[in-house]
N, C-alpha and C positions, 0 to 999 in steps of 0.2 A: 504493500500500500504506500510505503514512503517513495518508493523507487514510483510509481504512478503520482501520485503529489508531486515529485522534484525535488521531495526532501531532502536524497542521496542518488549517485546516480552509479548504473551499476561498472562491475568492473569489466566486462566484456558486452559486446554489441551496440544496441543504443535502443531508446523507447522513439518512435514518431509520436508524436500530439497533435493532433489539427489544434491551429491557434487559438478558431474559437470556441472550441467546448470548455466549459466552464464545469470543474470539481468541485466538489467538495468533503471534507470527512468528520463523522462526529467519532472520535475518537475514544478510545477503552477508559481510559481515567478523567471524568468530569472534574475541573474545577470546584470545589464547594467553600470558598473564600472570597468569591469577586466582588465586589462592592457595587453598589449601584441598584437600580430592581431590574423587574424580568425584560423591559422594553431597552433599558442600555448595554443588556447581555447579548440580546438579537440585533441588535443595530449595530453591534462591536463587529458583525460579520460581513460590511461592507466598511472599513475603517477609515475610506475618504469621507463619506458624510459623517461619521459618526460626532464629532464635534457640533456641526450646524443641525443635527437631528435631535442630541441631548439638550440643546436651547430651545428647539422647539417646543420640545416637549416640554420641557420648564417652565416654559412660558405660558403653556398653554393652561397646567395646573394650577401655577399663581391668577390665572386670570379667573378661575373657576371658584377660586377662595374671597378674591374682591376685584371690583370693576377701578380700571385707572386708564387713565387718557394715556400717559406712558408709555403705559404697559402693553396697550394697545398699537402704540407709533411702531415700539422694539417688535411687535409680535407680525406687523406688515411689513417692516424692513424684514425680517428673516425669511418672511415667505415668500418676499421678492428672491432673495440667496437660494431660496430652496428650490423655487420654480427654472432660474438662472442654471442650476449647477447639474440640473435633472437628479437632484437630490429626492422634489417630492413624490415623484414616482418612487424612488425606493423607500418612502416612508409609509407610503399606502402598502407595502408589499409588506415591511412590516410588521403593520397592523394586523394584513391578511395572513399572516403568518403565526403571529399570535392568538389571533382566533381560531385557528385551526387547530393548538394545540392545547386548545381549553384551559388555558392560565391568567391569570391577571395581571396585566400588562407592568400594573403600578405597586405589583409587591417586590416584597426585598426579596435578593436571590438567596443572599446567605444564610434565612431560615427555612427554605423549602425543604424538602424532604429528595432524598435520592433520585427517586422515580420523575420528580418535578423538575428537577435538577437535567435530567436526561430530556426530561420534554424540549424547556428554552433551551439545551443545546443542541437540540435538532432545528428547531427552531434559527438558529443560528446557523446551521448550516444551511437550511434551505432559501435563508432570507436574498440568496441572488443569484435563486432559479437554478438550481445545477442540473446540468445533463447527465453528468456521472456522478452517483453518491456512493460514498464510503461509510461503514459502519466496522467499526472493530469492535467482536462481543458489546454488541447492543443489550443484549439481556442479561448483562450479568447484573447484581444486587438489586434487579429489579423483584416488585410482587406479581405475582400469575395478574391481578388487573391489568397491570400498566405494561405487563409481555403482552397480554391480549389486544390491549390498547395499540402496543406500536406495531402489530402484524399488520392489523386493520388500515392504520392510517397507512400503512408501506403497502399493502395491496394495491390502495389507492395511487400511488406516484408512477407516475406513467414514464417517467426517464430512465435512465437505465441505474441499477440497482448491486451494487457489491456490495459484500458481507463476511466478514469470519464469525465464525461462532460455534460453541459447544453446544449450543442447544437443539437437540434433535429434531422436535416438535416444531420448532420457530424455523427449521432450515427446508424442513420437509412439505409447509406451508409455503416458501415463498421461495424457494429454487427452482429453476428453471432449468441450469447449468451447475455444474459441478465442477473445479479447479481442481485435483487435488497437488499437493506439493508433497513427491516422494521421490527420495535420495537424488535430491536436487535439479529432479524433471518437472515436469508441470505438463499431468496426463489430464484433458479434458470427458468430462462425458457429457452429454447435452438430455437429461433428463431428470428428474426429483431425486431426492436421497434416498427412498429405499430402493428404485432400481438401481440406483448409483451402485449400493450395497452389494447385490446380488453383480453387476458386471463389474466390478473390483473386484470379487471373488475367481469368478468367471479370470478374469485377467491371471490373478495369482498366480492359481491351479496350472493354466495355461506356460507361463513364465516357470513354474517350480519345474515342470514336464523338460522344458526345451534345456534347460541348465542342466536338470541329469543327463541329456543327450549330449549335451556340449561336452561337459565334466568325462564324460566316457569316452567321446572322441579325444579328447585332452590326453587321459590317460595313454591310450593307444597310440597317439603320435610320439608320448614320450618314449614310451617302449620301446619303438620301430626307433626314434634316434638315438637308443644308449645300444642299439645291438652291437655284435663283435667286429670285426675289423673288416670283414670281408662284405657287412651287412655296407658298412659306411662308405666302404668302395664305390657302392653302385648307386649311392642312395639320390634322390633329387631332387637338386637344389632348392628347387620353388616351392616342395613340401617342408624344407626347412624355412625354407620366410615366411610361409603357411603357419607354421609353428612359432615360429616368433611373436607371430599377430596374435595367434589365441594365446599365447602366455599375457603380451601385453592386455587384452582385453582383459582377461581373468583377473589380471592385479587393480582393474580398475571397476571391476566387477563389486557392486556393492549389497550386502544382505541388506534386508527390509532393516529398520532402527527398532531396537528390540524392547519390549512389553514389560511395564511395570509387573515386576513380582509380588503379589499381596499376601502373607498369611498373617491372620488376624490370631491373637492370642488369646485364647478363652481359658476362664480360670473355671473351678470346680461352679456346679450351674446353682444357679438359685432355687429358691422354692418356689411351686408351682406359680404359687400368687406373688408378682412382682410389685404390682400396685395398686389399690382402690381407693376411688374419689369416690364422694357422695356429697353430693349437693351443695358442692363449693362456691363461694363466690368472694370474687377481690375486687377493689377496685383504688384507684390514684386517684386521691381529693374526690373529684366529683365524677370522674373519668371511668365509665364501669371495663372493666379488663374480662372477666369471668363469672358468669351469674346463673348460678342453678346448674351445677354440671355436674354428671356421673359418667365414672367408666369402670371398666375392672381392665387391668395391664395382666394378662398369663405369659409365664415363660412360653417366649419362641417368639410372642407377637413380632410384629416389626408395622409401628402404627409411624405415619406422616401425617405431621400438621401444618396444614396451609391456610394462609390469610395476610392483607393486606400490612405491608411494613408499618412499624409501629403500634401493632393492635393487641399486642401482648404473650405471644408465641412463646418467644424464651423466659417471660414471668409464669404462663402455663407448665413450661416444664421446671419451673424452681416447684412451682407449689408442686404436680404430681409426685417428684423427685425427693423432698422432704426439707425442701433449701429454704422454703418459705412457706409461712403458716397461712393457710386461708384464715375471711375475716367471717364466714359462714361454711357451716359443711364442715367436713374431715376428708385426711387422707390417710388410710393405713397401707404401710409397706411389707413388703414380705419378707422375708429370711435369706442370709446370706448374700445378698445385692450386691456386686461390685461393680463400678461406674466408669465409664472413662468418657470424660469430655472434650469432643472434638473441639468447640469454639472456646473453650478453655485454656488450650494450648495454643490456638493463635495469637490471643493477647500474651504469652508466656517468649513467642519467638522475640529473641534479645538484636534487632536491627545491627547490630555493631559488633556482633558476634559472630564467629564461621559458624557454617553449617553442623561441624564435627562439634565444636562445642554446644551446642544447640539440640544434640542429638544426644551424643553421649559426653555432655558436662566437661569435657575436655579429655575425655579416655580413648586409649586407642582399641577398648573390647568394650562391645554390650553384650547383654543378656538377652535374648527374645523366645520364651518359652520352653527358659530353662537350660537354654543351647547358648554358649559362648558364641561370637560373632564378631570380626573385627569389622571397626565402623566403615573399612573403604568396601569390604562385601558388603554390607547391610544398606549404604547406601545408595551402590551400585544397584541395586534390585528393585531402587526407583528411580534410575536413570540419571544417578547424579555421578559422572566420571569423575573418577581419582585426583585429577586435577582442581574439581570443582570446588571439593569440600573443606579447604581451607580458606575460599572464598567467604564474605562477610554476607548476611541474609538480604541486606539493603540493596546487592544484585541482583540477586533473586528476582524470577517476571512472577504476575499472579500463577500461574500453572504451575511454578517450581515450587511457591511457596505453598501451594497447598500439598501438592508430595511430600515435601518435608515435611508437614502436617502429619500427616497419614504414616508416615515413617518414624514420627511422635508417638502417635498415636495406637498404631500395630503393638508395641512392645510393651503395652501394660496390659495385663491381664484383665481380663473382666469380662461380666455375664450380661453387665448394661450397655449398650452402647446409645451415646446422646450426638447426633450429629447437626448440627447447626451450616444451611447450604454449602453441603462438603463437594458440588460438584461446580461447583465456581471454578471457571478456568482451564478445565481437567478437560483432554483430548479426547476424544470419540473412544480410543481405545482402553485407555485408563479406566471410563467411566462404565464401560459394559466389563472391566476384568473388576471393577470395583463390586458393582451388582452383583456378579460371579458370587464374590468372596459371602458378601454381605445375604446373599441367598442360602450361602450355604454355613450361615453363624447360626450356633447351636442357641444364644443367649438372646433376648429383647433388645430391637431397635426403635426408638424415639427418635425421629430423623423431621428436621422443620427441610421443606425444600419448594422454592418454584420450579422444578426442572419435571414436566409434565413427563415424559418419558422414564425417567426415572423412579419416580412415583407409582407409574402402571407396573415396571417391570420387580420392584423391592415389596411394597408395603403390602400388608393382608388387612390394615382399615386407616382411613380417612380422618380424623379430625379439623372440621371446617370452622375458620369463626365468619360467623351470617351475620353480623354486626350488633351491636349495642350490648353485647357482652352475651348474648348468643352463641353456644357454639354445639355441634349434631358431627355426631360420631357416623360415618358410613364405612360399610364392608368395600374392599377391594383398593385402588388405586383414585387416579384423579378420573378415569375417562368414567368408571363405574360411578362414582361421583356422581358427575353429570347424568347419568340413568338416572340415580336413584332419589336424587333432589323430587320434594311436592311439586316447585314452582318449576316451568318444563321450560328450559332454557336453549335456546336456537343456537348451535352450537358450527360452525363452520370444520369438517374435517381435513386434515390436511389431502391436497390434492396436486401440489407441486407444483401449480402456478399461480402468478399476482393476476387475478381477474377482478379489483375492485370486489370482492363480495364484503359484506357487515357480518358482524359478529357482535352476538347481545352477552354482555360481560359476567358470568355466573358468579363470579364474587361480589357482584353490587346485593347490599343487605337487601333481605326479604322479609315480608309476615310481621308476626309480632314479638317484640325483642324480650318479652317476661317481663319477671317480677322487677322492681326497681330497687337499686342500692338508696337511690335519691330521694326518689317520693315515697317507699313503704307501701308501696302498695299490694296487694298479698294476688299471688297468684290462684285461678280456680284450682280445685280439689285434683290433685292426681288423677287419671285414668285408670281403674282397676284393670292391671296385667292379664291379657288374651292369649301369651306365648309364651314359649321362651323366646329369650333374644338370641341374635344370630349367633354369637360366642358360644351362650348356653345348648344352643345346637349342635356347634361344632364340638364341642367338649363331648358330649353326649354321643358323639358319633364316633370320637378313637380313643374313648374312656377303654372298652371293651380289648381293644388291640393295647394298650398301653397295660393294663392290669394281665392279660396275655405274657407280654413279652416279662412285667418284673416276676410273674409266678415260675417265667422258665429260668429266669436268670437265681429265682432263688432255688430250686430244685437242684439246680448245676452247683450250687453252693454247701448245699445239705449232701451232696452227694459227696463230694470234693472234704467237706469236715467230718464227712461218719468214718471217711476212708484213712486206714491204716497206715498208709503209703504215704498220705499225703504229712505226716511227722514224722517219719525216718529219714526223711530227705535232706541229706548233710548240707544242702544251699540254702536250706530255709530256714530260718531264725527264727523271734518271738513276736519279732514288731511286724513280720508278714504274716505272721498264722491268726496277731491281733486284728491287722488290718481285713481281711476275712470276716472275722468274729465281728468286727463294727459295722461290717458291708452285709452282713447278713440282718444285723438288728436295725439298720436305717433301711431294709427293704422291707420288713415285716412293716415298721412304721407308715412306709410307703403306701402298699399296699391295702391296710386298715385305710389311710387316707382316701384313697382310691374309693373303695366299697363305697365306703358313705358318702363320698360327691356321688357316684354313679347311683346310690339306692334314692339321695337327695331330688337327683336330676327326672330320674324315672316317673318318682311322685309327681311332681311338679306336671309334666310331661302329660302325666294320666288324668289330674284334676284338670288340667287345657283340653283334655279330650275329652272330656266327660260334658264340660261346659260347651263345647262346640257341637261333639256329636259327629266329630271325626280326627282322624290320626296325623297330629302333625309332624310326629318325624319319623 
């Protein structure tokens, strides 16, 4: 993108530019310190008027506050400059630019809010017309609203359109074309990203095939050149320059760039019940955060909670977590919980620090599930070369920093995992070998994320906040989400090209927000319970298989301690025959626990069917 801007220019060939196409780029890092409001951050984007456009506007406010003859003289001298300089044509543009991205012209820029912040800097870019637009991760630290929001208005731009971006969901909506950049080519495919996917593959396969053929002929020419003396007598020439050529290709022959390694460290697992809210509600001064909520958290879940920045996402997970007391309702925790906090350790990375210190405190061995590791293998397995990791963090791009993250975060054991937008900046590949790992973690994920993809492919339920401290628990991911919402929301799917279509935004609040922290007002009586709920479903359905599998493992254990053999065994000691003896008395416990969730569940189960008059599960 720099080398397209003129930022840099490159070191071999040359770019042509027709003169008069006009770029522009809103670029991965917003400013959030520029003084001024949102109409002198857009008008900063043609920088010859911007001086004669900020008087204007000046003047135009003062005049709105009191009438002066003055004020009036100063206010037609500049619209004469304005008219003069064909300034006021770019002042109506804008305006019309401003409106378009639903902001207020005359607020300050330096208290908006991230997403607001991303708007007036689009705004800025487009305020002089570009033909060609640049976006570098547009949707990072944005809320699923304001992604929704910039699909929509980008559908809408009828110029031509570049993009980098992690986001799967936003690429696969608005790609038309596809660049990819691999080991320093630049392979096009003219189609959406999921076919992209399948002829990439297609490509690999193709390319993995011709290299074994190459690699064989390789071999074979070597062969025929080290033969004996009589071979080299006769041999010919031109298959020796032949040979020269495929050596030289081969050294310049390059493997694909190689796959973050993930193993996530899980300590001994919690108990069944990780966590239960009942009827919690918090709120800031007057500001309601949480009102009237229930959940129950079981070992394995892996729940995502989404909702618009600022609405109280990571105060949710203090309270379920035990960091923070609700001011109504309870939360009880369950047994054995060991936590590890992703967005914990970002505010922990020390900017001025090398990597190596940062990771392992200044040592050249870590520990990662029990296994010595020294820190240039462990960090090699997230793609940080040998060289790198005496490097300082404040190098670091978003993408490196969040691997170092992850490489934080891997080596502490634990049955919690809390992930605060862990896929900020992370490459396509990272992000589906992340999913991988995190699908196949034995312990609880609480993951806040706007990354629609990722959300369908990790979580088994939903937590939405629907506004005014509202929030409804759904089964599945985001897109299940959008099914299972009362309020039936018009949802554009991705289709892989910009045709101007609308899209009506599922996170704008609906219905009725409850009870109030404010006014006291008491909400109608509960609904008496018709079901179970869907948890109580699913428990209920591999309770049978889960009580199965500890009666075998304790069978295997009773078998293992009646048996003679198993103490005459000069290898085994007191502390293993104990560990045994404790393994067999926390499975009988197990078990007991078991029966009566499962005999609790059944009841339950039969009185819903008795009531209804048919068999709900």
């Amino acid at each position: 993108m720099k080398l397209l801007m003129g930022d840099i220019t490159p070191d071999n060939g040359e770019i042509i530019r027709n003169g008069e196409v006009r770029i522009a780029m809103l670029p991965q890092d917003v400013p959030d310190d520029l003084p001024g409001v949102v109409y002198d951050v857009v008008a900063s984007g043609g920088m010859e008027h911007l001086e004669l456009l900020r008087e204007y506007h000046d003047l135009t406010l003062e005049m709105a506050r009191r009438s002066d003859s003055s004020l009036l003289k100063k206010l037609e001298r500049v619209q004469h400059r304005l008219e003069s300089s064909g300034a006021w044509l770019f002042h109506q543009r804008v305006e019309k630019v401003i409106a378009r991205i639903d902001v207020d012209e005359n607020a300050e820029f330096r208290p908006l809010s991230a997403g607001m912040k991303r708007r007036v800097y689009l705004a800025r870019a487009l305020v002089n017309d570009p033909d060609l637009l640049l976006l570098d991760e547009p949707t990072n630290h944005l809320d699923l609203h304001t992604i929704l929001w910039l699909e929509d208005f980008l559908l809408k731009f009828e110029k031509t359109l570049m993009f980098v971006t992690h986001d799967r969901a936003f690429l696969q909506r608005l790609a038309t074309r596809i660049v990819e950049i691999d080991r320093g080519r630049l392979i096009a495919f003219s189609c959406n990203y999921s076919t992209y996917l399948e002829r990439r593959q297609t490509l690999l396969e193709a390319q993995e095939k011709e290299w074994e053929e190459f690699d064989k002929k390789l071999a074979r020419e070597e062969t025929w050149v080290r033969q004996g003396i009589k071979a080299r007598r006769t041999r010919n020439e031109g298959r020796v320059r032949a040979l020269v050529q495929m050596r030289r290709w081969w050294a310049r022959r390059q493997e694909q760039a190689g796959n973050v390694r993930l193993t996530i460290q899980e300590s001994e697992r919690s108990g069944k019940l990780v966590a239960e809210a009942t009827m919690i509600s918090f709120a800031y001064d007057n500001e309601i955060i949480v009102e009237g909520f229930s959940t129950v958290i079981m070992r394995g879940d892996k729940v995502g909670i989404i909702g618009p920045n600022g609405v109280g996402k990571t105060t949710l997970l203090k309270i379920l977590l035990g960091d923070l007391e609700p001011q109504q309702g309870r939360v009880r925790l369950g047994t054995a919980v060991q936590i590890a906090y992703f967005d914990q350790l970002r505010a922990q990375l020390d900017e001025n620090r090398t990597l190596k210190d940062n990771v392992a405190d200044g040592n050249d061995v870590v520990i990662v599930g029990g296994v010595s590791r020294h820190i240039i293998g462990y960090l090699q397995d997230f793609l940080f070369p040998p060289e790198q990791i005496l490097s300082p963090v404040s190098a670091l791009s978003g993408g490196e920093r969040n691997r170092l993250l992850l490489a934080k975060l891997f080596m502490i054991p634990s049955n919690v995992l809390v992930l605060d937008e862990p896929t900020n900046d992370l490459d396509a590949e990272t992000l589906e070998l992340l999913e991988d790992r995190l699908l196949d973690y034995n312990g609880t994920i609480l993951m806040v994320s706007h990354d629609r993809e990722f959300l369908n492919n990790v979580v088994t339920s939903t937590i939405v906040f629907e506004g005014n401290g509202r929030l409804q628990e759904y089964v599945g991911g985001y897109d299940d989400w959008l099914r299972q919402r009362q309020t039936p929301v018009q949802v554009i799917r991705p289709t892989g090209g910009r045709n101007g279509e609308s899209v009506s935004h599922p996170l704008a609040p609906s219905g009725a927000a409850g009870q109030s922290l404010r006014s006291g007002k008491k909400d109608k009586p509960p609904q008496e319970k018709q079901k179970l709920s869907f948890k109580e479903t699913r428990e209920l359905e591999v309770l049978p298989k889960t009580i199965e599998a500890l009666e075998e493992e304790k069978e295997r254990l009773v078998t293992t301690l009646n048996s003679p053999a198993f103490y005459v065994n000069a290898n085994r000691d007191a502390v293993e025959i104990t560990k045994f003896s404790d393994r067999l008395e926390a499975l009988e416990e197990e078990l007991d626990e078991a029966y009566a969730r499962w005999d609790e569940l059944e009841n339950l189960a039969s009185k819903f069917s008795d009531k209804t008059g048919q068999n709900i599960h």
